[in-house]
N, C-alpha and C positions, 0 to 999 in steps of 0.2 A: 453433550454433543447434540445428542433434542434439540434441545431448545435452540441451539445455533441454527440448525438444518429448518428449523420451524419457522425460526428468522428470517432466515434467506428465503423459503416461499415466501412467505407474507410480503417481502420487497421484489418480491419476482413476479408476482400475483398484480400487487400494487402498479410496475413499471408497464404489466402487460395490458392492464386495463386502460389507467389513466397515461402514461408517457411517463418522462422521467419529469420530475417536476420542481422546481425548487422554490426557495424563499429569499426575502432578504435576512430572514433570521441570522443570527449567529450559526445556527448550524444547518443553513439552508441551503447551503451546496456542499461538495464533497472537500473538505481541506487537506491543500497538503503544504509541504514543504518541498521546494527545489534546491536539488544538490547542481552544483553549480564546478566544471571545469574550466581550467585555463584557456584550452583546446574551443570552447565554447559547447561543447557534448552539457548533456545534458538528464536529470533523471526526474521523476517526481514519487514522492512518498505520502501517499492515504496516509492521515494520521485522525481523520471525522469523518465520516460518510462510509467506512469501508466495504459494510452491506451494501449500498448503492451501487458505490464503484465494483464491489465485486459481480454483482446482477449486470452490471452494463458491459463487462467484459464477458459475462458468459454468453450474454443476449447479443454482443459484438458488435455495442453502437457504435457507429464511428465519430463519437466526441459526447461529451458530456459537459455540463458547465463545474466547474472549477474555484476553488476560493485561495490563493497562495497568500498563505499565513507567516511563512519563515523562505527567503534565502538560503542558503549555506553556498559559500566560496570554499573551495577544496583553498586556494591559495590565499584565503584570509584564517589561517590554520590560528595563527597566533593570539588571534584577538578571540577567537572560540570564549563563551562564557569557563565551560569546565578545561579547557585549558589554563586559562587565567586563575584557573580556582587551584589549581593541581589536582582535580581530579582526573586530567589524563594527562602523559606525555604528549609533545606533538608529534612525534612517531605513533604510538597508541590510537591517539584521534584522528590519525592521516589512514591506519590500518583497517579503523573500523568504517572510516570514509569512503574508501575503496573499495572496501566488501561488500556496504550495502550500494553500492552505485555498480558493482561489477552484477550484484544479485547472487554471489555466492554464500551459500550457507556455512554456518562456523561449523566447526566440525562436530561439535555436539549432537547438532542438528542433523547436519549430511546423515550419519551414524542410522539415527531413525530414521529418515527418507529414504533411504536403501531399502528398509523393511515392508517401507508401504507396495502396497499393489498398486499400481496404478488405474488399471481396469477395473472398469464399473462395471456391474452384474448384465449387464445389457436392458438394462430397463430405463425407459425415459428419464433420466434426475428431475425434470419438472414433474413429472406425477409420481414418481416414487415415494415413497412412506403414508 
């Protein structure tokens, strides 16, 4: 948990001095993937950069540069790779579709998020530890 919390300064440090900054690298902007409804609604998923991304939403840039890596159509359920594979029903992969576009936690999860405190000791979190 250190070493996460040490992380996140270190990119919090970095964003405050220099801006947010990126590359043409491979992993020079934050990636994500877009889940995608019929409706045209819309979600996106950090799956590289998530330190970043997570620094920009604490610091509450309003936009960040972006790199969308994967699509997902909720209504191209069928053609899904791990459906095709039978690694999931398309009930299964429409259920976990929804969960994470709705942003609900499984209930595993929920379970221990109950327990957390939400409140921080009242101390800065940029200068704390």
């Amino acid at each position: 948990m250190r070493d996460a919390a040490t992380r996140l300064l270190g990119v919090l440090h970095s964003i405050e001095a220099y801006g947010f900054r990126r590359t043409d690298d491979d992993d020079g902007d934050v990636g994500v993937a877009v889940l995608l409804k019929g409706d045209g609604s819309w979600r996106w998923i950090v799956y590289g950069g998530q330190h970043r991304a997570s620094v920009a939403a604490a610091l509450e840039l309003g936009s960040i540069p972006i790199r969308v890596h994967q699509v997902v159509m909720r209504e191209q359920v069928q053609c899904w790779p791990n459906v095709l594979n039978g690694t999931y029903t398309v009930s299964a992969a429409l259920a976990v579709f929804d969960r994470v576009f709705s942003g609900d936690l499984p209930a595993s999860a929920a379970r221990w998020w109950d327990d957390v405190d939400p409140v921080v000791s009242g101390e800065d979190w940029r200068t704390a530890g």
